[in-house]
ROSE-4610 file (N, C-alpha, C; in Angstrom, 1 decimal, always signed):
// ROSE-4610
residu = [X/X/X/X/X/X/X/X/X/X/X/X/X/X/X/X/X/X/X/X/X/X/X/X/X/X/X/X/X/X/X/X/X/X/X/X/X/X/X/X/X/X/X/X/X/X/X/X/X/X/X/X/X/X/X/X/X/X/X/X/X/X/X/X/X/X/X/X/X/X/X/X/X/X/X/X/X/X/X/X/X/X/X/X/X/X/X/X/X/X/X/X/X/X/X/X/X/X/X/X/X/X/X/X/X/X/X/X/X/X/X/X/X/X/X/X/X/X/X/X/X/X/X/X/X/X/X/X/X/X/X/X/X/X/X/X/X/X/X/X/X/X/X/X/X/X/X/X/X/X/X/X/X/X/X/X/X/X/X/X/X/X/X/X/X/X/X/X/X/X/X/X/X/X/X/X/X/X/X/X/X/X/X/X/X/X/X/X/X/X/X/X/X/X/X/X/X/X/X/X/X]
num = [1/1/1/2/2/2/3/3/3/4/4/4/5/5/5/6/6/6/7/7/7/8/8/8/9/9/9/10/10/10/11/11/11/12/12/12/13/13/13/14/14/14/15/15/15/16/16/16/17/17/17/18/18/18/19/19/19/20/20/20/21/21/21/22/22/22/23/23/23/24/24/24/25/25/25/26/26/26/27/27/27/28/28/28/29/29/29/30/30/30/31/31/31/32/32/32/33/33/33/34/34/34/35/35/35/36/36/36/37/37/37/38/38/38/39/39/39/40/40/40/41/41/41/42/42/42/43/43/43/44/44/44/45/45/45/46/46/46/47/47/47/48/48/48/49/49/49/50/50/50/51/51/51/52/52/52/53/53/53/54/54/54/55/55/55/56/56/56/57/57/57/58/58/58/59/59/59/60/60/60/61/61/61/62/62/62/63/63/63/64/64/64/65/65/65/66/66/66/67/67/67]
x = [-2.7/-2.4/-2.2/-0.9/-0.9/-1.5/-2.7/-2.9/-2.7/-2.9/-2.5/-3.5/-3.8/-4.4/-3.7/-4.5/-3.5/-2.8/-1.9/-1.0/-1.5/-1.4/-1.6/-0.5/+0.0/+1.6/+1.2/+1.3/+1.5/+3.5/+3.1/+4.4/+4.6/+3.7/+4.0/+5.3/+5.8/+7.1/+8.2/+7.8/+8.3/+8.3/+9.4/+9.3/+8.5/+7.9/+7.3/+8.0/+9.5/+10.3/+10.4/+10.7/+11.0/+9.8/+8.6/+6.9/+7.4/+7.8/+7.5/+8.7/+9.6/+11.1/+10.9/+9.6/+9.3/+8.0/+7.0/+5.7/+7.0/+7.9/+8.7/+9.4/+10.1/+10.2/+9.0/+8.2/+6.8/+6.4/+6.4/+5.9/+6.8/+8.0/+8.5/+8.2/+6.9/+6.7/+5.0/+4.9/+2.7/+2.5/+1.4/+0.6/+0.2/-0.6/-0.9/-0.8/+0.1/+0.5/-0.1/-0.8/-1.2/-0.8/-0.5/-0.3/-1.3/-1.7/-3.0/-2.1/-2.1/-1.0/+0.2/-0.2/+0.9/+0.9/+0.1/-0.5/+0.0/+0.3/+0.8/-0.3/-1.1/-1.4/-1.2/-0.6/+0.3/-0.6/-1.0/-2.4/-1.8/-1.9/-2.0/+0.0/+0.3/+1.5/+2.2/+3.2/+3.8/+3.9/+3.0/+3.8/+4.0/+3.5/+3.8/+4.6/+4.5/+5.2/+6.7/+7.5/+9.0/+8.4/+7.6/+7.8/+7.1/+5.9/+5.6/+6.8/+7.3/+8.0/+9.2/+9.6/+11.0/+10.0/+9.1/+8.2/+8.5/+7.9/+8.3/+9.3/+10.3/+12.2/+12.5/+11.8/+11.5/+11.0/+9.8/+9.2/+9.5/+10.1/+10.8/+12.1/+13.2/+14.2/+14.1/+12.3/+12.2/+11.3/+11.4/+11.0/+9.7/+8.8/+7.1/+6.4/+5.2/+4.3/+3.6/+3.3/+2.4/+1.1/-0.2/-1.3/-1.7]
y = [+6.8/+5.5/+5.6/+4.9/+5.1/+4.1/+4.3/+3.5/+3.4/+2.7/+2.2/+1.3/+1.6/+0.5/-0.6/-2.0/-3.2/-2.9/-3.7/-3.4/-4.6/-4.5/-5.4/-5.1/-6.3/-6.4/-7.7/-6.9/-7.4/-8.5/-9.5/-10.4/-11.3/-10.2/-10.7/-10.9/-12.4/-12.0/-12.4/-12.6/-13.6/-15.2/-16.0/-17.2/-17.7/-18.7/-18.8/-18.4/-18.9/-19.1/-17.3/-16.6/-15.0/-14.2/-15.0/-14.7/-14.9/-16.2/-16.9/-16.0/-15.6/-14.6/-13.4/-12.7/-11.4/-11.5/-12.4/-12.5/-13.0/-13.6/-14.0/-12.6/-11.8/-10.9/-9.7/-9.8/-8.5/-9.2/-10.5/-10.6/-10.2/-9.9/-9.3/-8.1/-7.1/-5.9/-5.6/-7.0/-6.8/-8.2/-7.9/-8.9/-10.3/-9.4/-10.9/-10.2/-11.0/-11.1/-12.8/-12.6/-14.0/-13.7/-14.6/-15.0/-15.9/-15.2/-15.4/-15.7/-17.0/-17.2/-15.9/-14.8/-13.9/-12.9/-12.8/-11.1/-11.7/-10.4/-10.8/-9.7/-10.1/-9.1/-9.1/-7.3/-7.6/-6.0/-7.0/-5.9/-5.5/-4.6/-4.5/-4.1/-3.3/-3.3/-3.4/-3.9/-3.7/-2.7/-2.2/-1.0/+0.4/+0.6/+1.6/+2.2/+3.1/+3.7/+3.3/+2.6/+2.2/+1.3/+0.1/-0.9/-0.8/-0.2/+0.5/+0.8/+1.6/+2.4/+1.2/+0.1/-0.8/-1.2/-2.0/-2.9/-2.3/-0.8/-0.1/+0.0/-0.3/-0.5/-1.8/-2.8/-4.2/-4.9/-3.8/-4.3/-3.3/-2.4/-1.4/-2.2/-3.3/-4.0/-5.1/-5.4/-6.8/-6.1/-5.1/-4.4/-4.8/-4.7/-5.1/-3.8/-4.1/-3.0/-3.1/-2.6/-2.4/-1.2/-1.5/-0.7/-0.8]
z = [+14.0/+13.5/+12.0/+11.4/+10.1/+9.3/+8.6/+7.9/+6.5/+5.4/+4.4/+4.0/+2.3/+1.6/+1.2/+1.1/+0.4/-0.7/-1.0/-1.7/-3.0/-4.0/-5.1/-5.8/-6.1/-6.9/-7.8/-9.3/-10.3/-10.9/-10.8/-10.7/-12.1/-13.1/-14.6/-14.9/-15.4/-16.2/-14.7/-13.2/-12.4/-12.7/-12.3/-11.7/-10.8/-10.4/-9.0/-7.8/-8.2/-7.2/-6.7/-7.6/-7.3/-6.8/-7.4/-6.6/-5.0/-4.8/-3.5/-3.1/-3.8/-2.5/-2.4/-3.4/-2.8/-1.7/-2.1/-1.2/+0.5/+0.7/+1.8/+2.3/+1.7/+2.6/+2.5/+1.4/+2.0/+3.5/+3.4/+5.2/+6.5/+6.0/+6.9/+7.4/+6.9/+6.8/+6.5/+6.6/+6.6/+7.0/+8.0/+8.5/+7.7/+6.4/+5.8/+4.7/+3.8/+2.4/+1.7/+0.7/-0.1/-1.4/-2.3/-3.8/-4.2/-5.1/-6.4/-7.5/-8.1/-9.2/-9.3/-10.6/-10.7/-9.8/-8.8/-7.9/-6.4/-6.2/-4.4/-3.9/-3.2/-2.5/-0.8/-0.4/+1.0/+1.8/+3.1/+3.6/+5.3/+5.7/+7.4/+8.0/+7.0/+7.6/+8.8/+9.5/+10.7/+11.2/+12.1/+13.1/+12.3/+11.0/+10.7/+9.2/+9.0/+8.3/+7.5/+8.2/+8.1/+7.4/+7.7/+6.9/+5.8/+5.9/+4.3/+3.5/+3.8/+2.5/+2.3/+3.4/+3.2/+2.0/+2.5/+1.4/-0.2/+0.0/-1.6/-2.0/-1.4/-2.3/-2.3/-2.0/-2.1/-3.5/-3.6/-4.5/-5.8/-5.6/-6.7/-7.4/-5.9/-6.7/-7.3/-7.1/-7.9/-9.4/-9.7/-10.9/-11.1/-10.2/-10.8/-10.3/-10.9/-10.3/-9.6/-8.3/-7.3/-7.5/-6.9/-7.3/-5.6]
């Protein structure tokens, strides 16, 4: 089983609106994703591996940092 720690993403220096279009497709690729004002945090990925690493060119094109 592949697992994976949550993901914390820093969304300093976002819009809400661009918070709320990256937290909208990380759910395409984890279970449960929430936003904390600037922080998305996105836990339990789909199925595996693939949508891990989609999620990380997701959140690599919206230039923030993930922990």
């Amino acid at each position: 089983m592949f697992k994976r720690p949550p993901l914390k993403i820093d969304c300093d220096g976002l819009s809400q609106k661009l918070i709320a279009d990256l937290a909208d497709r990380l759910k395409l690729h984890f279970v449960d994703v929430d936003i904390w004002g600037e922080i998305i945090y996105a836990a339990h990925p789909l199925s595996g591996k693939s949508h891990y690493d989609a999620a990380w060119r997701i959140i690599d094109a919206f230039g923030v940092k993930a922990s």
